[in-house]
VEXDREN-2710 file (C-alpha; in Angstrom, 1 decimal):
% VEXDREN-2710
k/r/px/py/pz
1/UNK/20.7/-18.0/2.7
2/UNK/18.1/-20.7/3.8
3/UNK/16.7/-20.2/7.4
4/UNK/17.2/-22.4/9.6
5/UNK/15.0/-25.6/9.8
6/UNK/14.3/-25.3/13.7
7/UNK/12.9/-22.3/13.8
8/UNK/8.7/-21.7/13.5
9/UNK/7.0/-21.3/10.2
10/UNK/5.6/-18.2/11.8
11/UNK/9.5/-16.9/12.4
12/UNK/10.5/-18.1/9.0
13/UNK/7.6/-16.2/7.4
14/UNK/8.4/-13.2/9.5
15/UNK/12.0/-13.7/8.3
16/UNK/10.6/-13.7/4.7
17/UNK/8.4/-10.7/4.5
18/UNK/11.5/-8.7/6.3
19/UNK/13.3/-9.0/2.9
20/UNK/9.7/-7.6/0.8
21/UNK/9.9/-3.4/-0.4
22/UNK/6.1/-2.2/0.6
23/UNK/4.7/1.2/0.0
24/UNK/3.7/3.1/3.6
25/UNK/-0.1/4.8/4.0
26/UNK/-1.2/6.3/6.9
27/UNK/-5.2/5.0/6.4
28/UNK/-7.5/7.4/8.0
29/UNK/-11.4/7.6/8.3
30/UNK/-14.0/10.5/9.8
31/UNK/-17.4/10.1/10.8
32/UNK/-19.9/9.4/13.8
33/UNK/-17.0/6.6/14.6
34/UNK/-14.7/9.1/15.4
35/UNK/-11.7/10.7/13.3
36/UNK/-8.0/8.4/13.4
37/UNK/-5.4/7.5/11.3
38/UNK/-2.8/4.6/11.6
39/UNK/-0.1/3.9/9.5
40/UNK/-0.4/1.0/7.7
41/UNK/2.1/-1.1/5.3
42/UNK/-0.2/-3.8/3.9
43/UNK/-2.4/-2.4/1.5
44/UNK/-2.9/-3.7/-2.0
45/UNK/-5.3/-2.7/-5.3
46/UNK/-7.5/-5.6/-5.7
47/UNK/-9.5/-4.8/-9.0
48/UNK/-9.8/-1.7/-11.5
49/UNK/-13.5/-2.8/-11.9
50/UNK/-15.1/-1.3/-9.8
51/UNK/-11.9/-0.2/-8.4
52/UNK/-10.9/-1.2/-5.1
53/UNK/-8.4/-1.3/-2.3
54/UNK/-8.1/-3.7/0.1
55/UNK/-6.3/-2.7/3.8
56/UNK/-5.1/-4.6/6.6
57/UNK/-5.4/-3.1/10.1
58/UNK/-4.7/-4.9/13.5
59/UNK/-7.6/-5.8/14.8
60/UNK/-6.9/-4.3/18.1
61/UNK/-6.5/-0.5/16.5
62/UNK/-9.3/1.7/17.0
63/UNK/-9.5/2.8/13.7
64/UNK/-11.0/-1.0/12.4
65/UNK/-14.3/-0.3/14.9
66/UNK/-14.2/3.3/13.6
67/UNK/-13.9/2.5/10.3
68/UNK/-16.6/0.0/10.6
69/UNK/-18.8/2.5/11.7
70/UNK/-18.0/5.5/9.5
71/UNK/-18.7/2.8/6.8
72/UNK/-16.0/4.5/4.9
73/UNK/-11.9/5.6/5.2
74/UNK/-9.3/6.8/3.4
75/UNK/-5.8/5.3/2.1
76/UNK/-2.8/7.9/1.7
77/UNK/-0.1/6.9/-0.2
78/UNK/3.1/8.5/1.6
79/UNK/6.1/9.9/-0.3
80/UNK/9.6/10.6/0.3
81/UNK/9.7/13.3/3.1
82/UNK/7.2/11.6/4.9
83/UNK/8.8/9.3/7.1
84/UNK/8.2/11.8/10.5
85/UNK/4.2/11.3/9.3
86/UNK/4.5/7.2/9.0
87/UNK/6.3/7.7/12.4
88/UNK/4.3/9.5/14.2
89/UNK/0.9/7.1/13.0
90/UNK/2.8/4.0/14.3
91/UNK/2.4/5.3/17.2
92/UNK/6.5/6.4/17.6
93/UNK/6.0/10.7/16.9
94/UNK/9.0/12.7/16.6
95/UNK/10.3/14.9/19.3
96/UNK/7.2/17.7/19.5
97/UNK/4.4/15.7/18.7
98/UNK/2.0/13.2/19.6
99/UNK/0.9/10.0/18.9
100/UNK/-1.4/9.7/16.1
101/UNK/-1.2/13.9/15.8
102/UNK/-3.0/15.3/13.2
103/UNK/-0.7/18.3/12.9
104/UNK/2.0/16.2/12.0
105/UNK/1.9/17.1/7.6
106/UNK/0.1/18.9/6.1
107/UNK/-3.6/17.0/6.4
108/UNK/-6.8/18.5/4.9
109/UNK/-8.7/16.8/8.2
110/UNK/-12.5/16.9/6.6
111/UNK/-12.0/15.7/3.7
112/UNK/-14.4/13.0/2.7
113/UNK/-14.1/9.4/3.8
114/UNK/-11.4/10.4/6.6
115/UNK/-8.2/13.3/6.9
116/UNK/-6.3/13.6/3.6
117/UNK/-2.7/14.1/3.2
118/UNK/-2.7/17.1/1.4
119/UNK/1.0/16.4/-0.6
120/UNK/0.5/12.9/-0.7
121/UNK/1.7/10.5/-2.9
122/UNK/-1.3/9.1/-3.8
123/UNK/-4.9/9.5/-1.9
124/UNK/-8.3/7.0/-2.5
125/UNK/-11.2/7.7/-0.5
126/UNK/-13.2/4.8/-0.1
127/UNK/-16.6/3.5/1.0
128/UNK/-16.6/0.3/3.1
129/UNK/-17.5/-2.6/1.1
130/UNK/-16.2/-5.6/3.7
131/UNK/-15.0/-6.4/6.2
132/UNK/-12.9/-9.7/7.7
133/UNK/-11.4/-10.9/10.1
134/UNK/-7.9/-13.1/10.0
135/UNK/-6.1/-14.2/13.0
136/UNK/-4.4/-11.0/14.6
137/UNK/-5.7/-8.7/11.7
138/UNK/-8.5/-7.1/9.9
139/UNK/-9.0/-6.6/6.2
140/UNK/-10.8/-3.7/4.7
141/UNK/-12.2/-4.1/1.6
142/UNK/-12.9/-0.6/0.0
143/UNK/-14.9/0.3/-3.5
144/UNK/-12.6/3.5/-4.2
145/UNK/-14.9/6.8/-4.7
146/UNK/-12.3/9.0/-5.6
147/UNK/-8.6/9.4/-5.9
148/UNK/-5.6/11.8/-6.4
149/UNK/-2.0/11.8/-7.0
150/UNK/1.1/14.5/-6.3
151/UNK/3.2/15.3/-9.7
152/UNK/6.9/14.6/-9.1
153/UNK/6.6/12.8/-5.5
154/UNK/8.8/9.6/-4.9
155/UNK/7.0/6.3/-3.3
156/UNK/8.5/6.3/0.6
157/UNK/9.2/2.3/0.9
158/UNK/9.9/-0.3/3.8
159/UNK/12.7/-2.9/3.9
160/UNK/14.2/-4.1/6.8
161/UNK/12.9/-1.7/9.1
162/UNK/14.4/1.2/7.3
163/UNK/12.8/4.0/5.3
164/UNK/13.7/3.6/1.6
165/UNK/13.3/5.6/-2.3
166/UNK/12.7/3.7/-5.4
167/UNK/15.7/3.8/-7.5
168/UNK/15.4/2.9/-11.3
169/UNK/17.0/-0.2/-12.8
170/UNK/18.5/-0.8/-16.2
171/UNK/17.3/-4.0/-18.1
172/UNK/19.0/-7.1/-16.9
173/UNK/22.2/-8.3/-19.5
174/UNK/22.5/-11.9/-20.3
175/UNK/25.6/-12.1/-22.1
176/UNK/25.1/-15.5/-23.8
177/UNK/21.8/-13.5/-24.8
178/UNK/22.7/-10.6/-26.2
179/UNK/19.5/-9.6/-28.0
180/UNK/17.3/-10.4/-24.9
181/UNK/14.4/-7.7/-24.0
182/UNK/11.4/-7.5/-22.5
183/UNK/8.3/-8.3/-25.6
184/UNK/6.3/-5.6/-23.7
185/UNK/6.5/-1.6/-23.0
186/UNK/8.3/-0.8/-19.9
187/UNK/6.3/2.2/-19.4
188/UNK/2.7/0.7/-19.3
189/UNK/1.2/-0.6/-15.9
190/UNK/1.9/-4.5/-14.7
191/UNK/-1.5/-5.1/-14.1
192/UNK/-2.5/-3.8/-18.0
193/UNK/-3.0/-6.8/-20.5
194/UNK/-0.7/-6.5/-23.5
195/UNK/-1.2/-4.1/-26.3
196/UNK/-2.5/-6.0/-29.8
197/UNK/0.9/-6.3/-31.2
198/UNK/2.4/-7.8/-28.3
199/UNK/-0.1/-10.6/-28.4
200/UNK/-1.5/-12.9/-25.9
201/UNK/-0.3/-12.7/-22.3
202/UNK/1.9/-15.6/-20.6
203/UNK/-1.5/-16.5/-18.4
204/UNK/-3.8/-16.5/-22.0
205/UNK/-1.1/-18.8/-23.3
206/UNK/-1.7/-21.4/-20.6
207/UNK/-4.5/-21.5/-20.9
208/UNK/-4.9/-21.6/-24.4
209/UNK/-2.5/-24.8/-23.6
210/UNK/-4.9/-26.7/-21.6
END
């Protein structure tokens, strides 16, 4: 359903981005800065060469001036199970704990580039690249130094202010298209360009088109 035409663009865009999935990390950093962690929904892969992660932090969290001058931090991934840890590194800790609390999961807490997550999803240390500010938040750009993954662990996602798992979808079913499928394998990475005998990709076409 639309939104209503009297309201803001910034509560319409806030409306908007309530109904977008994102992945949860707690991003974390250690050094002469100091050591802190804060949970953190919008972080995104910016290139594989060199690879890189970009972060955005609110300006007013300590860990951007920490992070700043550690030069460095750290991006967990957090998994299904995890919810207690995102929780307790928004600053809201479960019954027993503290904000921001270490002790909360299982963290190795000197691990290079800041605390890792021992059962993580996913884990990429990376040294500070950039830094830049936009309006209420700051984004970390990060060449990635190392990474790691858990076998087996589900992605813990965000929608609507509730803690969600990825479920798997069959292919959509047109029925005045039977035949219709995907010209590309399922299984290989979005970001991957197409394999030789899938051809060019839709953006190659284009601008082949020009």
């Amino acid at each position: 359903m639309p939104a209503p035409a009297d309201r803001s663009p910034r509560d319409r865009y806030v409306q908007a981005m309530n109904e977008v999935a994102t992945a949860v990390s707690v991003v974390t950093t250690d050094g002469p800065g100091g050591t802190f962690g804060q949970t953190v929904s919008a972080v995104v892969t910016v290139t594989q060469d060199p690879p890189t992660l970009l972060a955005c932090v609110a300006t007013r969290s300590p860990l951007v001036a920490a992070v700043a001058d550690n030069g460095r931090f750290r991006v967990n991934f957090l998994a299904v199970g995890h919810d207690h840890v995102s929780d307790t590194f928004a600053g809201r800790p479960w019954h027993g704990k503290k904000p921001y609390d270490f002790t909360c999961g299982d963290w190795e807490v000197a691990a290079p580039a800041g605390p890792r997550l021992r059962d993580a999803l996913a884990s990429f240390a990376c040294r500070l690249d950039d830094v830049r500010e936009v309006g209420t938040h700051t984004l970390l750009l990060g060449e990635v130094a190392d990474a790691a993954h858990a076998r087996g662990a589900e992605p813990l996602l965000y929608l609507k202010r509730i803690y969600r798992r990825v479920e798997e979808l069959p292919l959509s079913v047109f029925p005045d298209f039977p035949d219709a499928r995907p010209p590309y394998d399922r299984t290989r990475p979005l970001h991957e360009g197409p394999s030789p005998h899938e051809g060019p990709s839709p953006h190659e076409r284009s601008r082949k088109a020009r």
